[in-house]
C-alpha positions in Angstrom: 0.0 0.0 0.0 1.4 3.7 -0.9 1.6 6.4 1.7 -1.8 7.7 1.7 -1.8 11.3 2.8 -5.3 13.2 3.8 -5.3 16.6 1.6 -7.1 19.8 3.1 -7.5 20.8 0.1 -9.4 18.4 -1.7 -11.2 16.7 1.4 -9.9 13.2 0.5 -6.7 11.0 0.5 -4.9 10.3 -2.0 -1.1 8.5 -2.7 1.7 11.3 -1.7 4.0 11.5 -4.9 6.5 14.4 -4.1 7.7 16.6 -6.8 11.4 15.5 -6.9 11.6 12.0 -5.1 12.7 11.4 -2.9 13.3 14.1 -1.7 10.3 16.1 -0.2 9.6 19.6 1.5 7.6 19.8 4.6 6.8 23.5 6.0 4.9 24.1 8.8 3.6 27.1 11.0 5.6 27.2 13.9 4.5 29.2 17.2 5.0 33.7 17.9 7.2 33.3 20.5 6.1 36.1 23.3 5.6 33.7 25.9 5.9 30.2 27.1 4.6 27.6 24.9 1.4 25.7 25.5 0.5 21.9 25.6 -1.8 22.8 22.4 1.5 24.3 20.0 2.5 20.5 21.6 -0.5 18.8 19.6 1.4 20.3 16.4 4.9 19.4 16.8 4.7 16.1 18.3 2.2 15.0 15.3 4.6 16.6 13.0 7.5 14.7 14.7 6.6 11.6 13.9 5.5 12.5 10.3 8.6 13.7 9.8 10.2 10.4 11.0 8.1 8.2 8.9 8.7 9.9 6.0 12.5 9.1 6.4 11.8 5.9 7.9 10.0 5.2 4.2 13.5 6.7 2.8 12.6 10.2 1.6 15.1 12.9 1.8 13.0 15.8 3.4 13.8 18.9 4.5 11.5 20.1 7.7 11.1 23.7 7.7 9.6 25.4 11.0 9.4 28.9 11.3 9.6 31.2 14.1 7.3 34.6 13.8 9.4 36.9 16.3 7.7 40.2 15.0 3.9 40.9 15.2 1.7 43.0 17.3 1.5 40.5 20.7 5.0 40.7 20.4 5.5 44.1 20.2 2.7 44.5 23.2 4.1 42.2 25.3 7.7 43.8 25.2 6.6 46.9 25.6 4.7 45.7 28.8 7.9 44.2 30.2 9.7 47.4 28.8 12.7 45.2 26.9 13.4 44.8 23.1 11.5 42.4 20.7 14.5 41.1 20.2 15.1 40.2 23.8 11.7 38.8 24.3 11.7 36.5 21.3 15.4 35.5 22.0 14.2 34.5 25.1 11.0 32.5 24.0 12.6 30.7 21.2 15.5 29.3 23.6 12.4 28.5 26.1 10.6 26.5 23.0 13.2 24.7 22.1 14.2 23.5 25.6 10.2 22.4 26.0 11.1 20.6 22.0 14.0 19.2 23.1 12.7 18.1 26.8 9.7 16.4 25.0 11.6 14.2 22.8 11.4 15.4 19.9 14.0 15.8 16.8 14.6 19.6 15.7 13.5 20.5 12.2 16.4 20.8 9.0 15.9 24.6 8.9 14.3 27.0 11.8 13.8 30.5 10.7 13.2 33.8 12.1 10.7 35.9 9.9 13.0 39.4 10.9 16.0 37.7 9.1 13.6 37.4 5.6 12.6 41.3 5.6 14.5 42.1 2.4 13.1 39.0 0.7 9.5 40.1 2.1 9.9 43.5 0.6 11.2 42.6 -3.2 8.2 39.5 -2.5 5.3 42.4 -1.7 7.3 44.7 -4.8 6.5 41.9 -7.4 2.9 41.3 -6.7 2.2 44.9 -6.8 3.9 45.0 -10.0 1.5 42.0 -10.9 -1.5 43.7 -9.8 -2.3 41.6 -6.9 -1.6 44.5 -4.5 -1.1 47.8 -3.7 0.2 50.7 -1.6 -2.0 53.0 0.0 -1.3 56.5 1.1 0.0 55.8 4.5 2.4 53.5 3.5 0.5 50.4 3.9 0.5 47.6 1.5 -2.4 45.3 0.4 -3.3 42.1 -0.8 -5.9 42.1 -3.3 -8.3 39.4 -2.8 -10.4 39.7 -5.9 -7.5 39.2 -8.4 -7.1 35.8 -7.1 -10.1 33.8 -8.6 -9.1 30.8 -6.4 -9.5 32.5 -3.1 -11.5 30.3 -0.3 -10.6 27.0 -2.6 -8.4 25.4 0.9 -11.3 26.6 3.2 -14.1 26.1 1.0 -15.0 29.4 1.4 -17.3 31.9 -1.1 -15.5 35.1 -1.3 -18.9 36.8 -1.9 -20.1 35.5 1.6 -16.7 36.3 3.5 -17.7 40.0 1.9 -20.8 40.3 2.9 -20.2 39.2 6.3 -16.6 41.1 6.7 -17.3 44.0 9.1 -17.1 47.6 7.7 -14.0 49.4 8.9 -13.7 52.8 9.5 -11.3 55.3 7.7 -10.2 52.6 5.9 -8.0 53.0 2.6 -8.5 49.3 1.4 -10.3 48.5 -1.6 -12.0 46.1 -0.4 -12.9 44.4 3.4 -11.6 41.2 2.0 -8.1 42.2 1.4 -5.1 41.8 4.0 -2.3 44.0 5.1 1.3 42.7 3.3 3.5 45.5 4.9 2.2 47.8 7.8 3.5 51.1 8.0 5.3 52.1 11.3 4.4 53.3 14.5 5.6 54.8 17.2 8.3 52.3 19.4 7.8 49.4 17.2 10.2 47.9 15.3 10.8 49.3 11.3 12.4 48.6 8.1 12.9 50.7 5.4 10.6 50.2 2.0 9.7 51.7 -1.1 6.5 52.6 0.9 7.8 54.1 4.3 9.2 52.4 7.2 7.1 49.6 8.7 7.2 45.6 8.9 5.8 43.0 7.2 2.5 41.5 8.2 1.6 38.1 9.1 1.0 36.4 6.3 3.4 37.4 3.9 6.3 35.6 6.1 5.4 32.0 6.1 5.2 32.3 2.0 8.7 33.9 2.0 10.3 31.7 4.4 8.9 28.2 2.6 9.1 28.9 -0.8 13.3 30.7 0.3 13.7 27.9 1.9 12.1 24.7 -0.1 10.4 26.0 -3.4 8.0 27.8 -5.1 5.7 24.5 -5.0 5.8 23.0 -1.3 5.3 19.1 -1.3 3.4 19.4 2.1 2.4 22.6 3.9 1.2 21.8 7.8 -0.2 23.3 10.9 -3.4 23.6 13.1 -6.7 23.4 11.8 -7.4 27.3 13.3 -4.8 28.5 10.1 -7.1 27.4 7.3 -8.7 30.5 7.4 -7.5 33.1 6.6 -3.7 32.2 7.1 -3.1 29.6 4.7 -5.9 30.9 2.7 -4.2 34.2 2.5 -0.7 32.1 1.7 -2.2 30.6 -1.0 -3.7 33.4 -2.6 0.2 35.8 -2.5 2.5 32.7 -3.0 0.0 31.3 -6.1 -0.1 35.1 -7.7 3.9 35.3 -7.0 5.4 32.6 -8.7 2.2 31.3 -10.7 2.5 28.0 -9.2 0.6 25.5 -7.3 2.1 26.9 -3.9 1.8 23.3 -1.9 0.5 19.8 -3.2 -0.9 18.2 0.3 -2.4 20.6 2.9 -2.3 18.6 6.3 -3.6 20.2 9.5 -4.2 18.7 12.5 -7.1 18.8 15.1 -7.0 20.9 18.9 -6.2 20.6 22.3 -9.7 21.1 24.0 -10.0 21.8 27.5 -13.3 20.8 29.5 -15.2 23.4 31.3 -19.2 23.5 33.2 -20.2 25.9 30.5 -18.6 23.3 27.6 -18.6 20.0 28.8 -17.8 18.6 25.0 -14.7 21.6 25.5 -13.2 24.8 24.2 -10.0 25.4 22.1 -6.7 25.8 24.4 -5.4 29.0 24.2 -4.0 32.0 25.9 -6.9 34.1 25.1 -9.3 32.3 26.7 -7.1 31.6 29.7 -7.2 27.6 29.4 -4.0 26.7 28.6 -1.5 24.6 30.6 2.1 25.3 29.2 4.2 22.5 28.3 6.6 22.9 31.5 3.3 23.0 33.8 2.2 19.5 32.2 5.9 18.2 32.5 6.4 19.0 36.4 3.4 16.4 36.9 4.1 13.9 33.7 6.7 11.8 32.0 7.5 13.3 28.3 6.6 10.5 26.5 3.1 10.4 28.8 2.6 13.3 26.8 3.3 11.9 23.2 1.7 8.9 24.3 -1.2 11.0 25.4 -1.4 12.8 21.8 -0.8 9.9 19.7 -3.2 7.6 21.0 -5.9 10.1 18.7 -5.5 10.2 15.2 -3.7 13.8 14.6 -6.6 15.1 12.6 -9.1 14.5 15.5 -9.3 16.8 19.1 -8.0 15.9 22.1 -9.7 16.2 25.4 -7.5 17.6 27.8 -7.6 16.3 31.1 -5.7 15.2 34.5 -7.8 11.5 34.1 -6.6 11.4 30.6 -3.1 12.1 31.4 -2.9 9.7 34.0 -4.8 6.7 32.3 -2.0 7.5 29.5 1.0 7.0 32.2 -0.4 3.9 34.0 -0.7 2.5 30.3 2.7 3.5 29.2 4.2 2.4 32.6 2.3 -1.0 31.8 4.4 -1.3 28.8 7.5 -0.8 30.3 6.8 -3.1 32.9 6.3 -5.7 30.0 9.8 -3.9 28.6 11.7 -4.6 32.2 9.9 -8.5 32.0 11.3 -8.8 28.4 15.0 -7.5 29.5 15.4 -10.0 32.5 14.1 -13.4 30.7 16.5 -12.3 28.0 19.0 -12.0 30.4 18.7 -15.4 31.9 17.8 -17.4 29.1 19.6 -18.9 26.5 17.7 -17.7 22.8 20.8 -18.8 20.1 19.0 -21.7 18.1 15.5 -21.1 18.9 12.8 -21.3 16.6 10.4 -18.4 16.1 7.0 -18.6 17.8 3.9 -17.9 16.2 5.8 -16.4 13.6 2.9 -14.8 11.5 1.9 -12.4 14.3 5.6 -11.7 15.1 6.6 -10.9 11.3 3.7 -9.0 10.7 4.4 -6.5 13.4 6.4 -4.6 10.9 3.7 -4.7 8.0 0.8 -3.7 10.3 2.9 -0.9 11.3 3.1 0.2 8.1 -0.4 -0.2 7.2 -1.0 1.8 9.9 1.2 5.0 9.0 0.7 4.4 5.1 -3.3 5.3 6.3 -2.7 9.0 6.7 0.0 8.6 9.6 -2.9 6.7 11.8 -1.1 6.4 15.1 -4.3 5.6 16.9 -4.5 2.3 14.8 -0.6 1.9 15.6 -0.9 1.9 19.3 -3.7 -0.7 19.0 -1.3 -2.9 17.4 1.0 -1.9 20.2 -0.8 -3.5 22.5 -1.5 -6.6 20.9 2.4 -6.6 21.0 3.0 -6.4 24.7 0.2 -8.5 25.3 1.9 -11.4 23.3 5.2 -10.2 24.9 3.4 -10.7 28.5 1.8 -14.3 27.5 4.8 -16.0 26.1 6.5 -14.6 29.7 4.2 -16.4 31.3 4.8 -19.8 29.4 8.3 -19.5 30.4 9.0 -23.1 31.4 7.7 -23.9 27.7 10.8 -24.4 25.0 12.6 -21.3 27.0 15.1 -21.0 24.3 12.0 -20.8 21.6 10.3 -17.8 24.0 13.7 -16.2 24.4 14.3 -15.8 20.9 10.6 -14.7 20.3 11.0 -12.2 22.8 14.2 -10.6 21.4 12.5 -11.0 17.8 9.4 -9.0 18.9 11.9 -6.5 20.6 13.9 -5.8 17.9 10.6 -4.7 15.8 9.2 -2.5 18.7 12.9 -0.7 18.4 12.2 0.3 15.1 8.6 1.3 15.7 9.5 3.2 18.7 12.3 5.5 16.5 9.6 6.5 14.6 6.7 7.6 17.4 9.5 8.1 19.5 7.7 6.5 22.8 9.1 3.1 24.0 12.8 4.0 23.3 14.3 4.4 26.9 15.4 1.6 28.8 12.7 0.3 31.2 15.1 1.3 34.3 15.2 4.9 32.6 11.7 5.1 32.3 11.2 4.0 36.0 13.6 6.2 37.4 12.2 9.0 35.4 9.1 8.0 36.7 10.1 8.2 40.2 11.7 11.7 40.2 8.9 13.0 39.0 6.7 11.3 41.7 9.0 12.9 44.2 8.5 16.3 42.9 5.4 16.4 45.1 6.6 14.9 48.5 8.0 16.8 51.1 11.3 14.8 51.0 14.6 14.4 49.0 16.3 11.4 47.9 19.0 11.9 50.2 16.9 12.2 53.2 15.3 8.9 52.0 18.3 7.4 51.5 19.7 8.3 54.8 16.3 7.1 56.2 17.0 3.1 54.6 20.5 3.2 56.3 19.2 4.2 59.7 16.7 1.8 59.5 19.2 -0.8 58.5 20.8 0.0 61.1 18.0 -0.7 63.5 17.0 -4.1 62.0 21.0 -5.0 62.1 20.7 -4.3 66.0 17.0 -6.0 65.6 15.7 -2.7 67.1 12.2 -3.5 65.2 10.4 -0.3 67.0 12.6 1.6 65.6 12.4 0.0 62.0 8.7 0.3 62.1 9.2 3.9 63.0 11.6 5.0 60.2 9.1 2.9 57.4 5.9 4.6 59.0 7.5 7.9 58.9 8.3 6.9 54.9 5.1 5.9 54.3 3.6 9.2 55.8 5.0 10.9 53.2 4.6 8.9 50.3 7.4 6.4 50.1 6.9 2.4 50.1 9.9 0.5 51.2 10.5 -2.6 49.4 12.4 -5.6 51.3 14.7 -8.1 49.4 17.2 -10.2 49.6 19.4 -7.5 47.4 18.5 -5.5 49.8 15.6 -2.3 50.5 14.3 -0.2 47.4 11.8 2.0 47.5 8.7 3.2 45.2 6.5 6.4 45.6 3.0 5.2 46.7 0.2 6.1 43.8 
């Protein structure tokens, strides 16, 4: 089966056949960095992760372009609230978004540009469509798209241009043609940040970057062109419409978005968009305090990246518990391998352990359906968990299953990029996180098991009890052996 890709565009799927193969450009809207990110930009770039790995895992050479936007009005508000330079704010943002990136697990992009460092480009871009008709320059040194020289316009959100007029409030003092058309270059104010232009010193507007920096960077035709849903309209609509009349060109070939991060609340039960407007957001470093990264991915995955996702503590959790579940299985898997013997063994059930692979592909080739992937997952760990469990059966045979079936969840895992730590990682990851909420260190535990040791070598059981009840009253289970005591945080 080819790669099936859904297309925004057209409504349907259809086989991806990139322009050049096999190589292939992917550009997608990155975040306006005048603040902390949120865990719905997260819903974005973790979906776009993994399409970006499975694209190379399929052996295309792509090139992932995510831009920055470090100039627009809530930047320029925001700075001037904490009275420092745009420059300093979005310095500070972008560094702050790629530590939440990098602390999330997932790969940076090929290129990562800054729309301030594409001015010049923006301003011979906006010079060409005026000379083409499809804009203009107004008296105070604004410049405009014009929407009705662009007979496509509303063909990516199904839109009728006659409607969007009609229902386009009228603006007052205006000096645009029409309601419809958007601003390409905004003449300058007072304290915000300008460039020189044929029309006056300003900067660019929104839209106009993301068609510089994409078609600079990858083409005048992009092979895919991603982001949220909420850019249809009017951002990529407007992208289409400028980078379409520039270079005369289909401007990208498969539109992908994918779906929100919804947030419950008593007036919404079904919920409301995530975002900073509204108030309901949770930035990523909030959810990562209380949740293992790949919780997160896990989280996200689990729903096909066109659909919503209901945010919420239960969801989280049930996520974790499942992913610790797997790693569990993981740890099983590790020590059976590690005390049996598996050179010479024959495969077990060897259609369900071959076709691990296929499914997986299946999967992925069906618009990138990780949802259907992780229910294969399971099925995995499940088999993983009853061949364990038949361990005094042809041990050599289950040993070399086992390391079979292991070696095939290693390459699924590189791609969603879950299930690739070891299982002693994950738990100790797990654990430090737990701890974040107790009123105790590890050293203080620590120093807690030797006293107690102490008292059981001098068989002082009062004060053993004591020491493990005063543990337990703040969330620590000891755990007796014959390697010695561990301990676990208590759920």
């Amino acid at each position: 089966m080819a790669l099936q890709i859904y297309n925004s565009l057209t409504h349907k799927k259809a086989p991806f056949e990139p322009i050049n193969p096999p190589k292939v450009g992917m550009y997608v809207c990155g975040v306006t960095v005048y603040d902390l990110s949120h865990i719905g930009h997260a819903r974005s770039t973790v979906a776009f992760d993994v399409i970006y790995r499975y694209l190379k895992y399929r052996g295309y050479d792509v090139t992932y372009v995510r831009n920055f936007t470090d100039i627009d009005d809530k930047i320029i508000n925001r700075s001037n609230e904490l009275e420092i330079s745009t420059g300093e704010l979005t310095e500070k943002y972008i560094k702050a978004f790629t530590e939440d990136m990098h602390a999330l697990g997932l790969q940076d992009p090929d290129l990562q540009p800054c729309c301030t460092h594409y001015v010049e480009d923006m301003i011979k871009y906006i010079s060409k469509l005026i000379e083409k008709d499809a804009a203009y320059a107004v008296e105070s040194g604004d410049v405009y798209y014009r929407v009705k020289s662009f007979a496509d316009y509303g063909k990516l959100s199904w839109k009728n241009v006659e409607d969007l007029e009609a229902g386009a409030r009228v603006e007052v003092n205006t000096q645009k043609e029409s309601p419809m058309d958007f601003a390409l270059w905004k003449s300058s104010k007072p304290g915000e940040p300008k460039w020189e232009s044929p029309w006056g010193e300003g900067r660019p507007g929104w839209h106009i970057e993301c068609s510089v920096m994409s078609q600079k960077n990858i083409g005048d035709t992009l092979d895919i062109h991603g982001g949220g849903k909420d850019l249809i309209f009017p951002h990529h609509e407007n992208e289409i419409a400028q980078s379409e009349a520039y270079s005369g060109k289909p401007f990208a070939n498969y539109w992908m978005h994918n779906g929100f991060v919804n947030v419950p609340s008593d007036d919404d039960p079904k919920g409301t968009k995530m975002s900073k407007s509204l108030g309901n957001f949770y930035t990523i470093r909030d959810v990562l305090a209380a949740y293992h990264p790949q919780t997160i991915k896990f989280f996200m995955l689990s729903t096909h990246y066109r659909n919503d996702v209901m945010f919420t503590d239960e969801g989280l959790a049930k996520a974790q518990d499942r992913l610790a579940y797997f790693y569990t299985t993981l740890s099983k898997v590790n020590d059976y391998l590690a005390n049996n013997q598996a050179d010479g063994g024959e495969l077990l059930q060897p259609k369900r352990v071959e076709g691990i692979i296929e499914q997986f592909e299946l999967g992925m080739d069906d618009d990138f359906n990780t949802q259907r992937v992780f229910g294969q997952l399971s099925a995995i760990f499940k088999l993983m968990n009853e061949l364990i469990n038949k361990s005094k059966d042809a041990p050599k045979d289950i040993a070399f299953t086992l390391g079979r079936l292991k070696k095939n969840l290693a390459t699924i895992a590189e791609v969603l990029g879950v299930f690739d730590l070891d299982p002693e990682t994950f738990a100790h990851d797990m654990k430090m996180i737990q701890m974040r909420h107790l009123d105790i260190t590890v050293e203080e535990i620590e120093a807690l098991i030797v006293q107690r040791k102490e008292a059981r070598d001098n068989k002082d059981w009062g004060k053993s009890d004591e020491i493990r009840d005063e543990l337990l009253a703040k969330g620590i289970l000891l755990l007796d052996s014959k390697e010695g005591t561990g301990w676990s945080v208590k759920s």
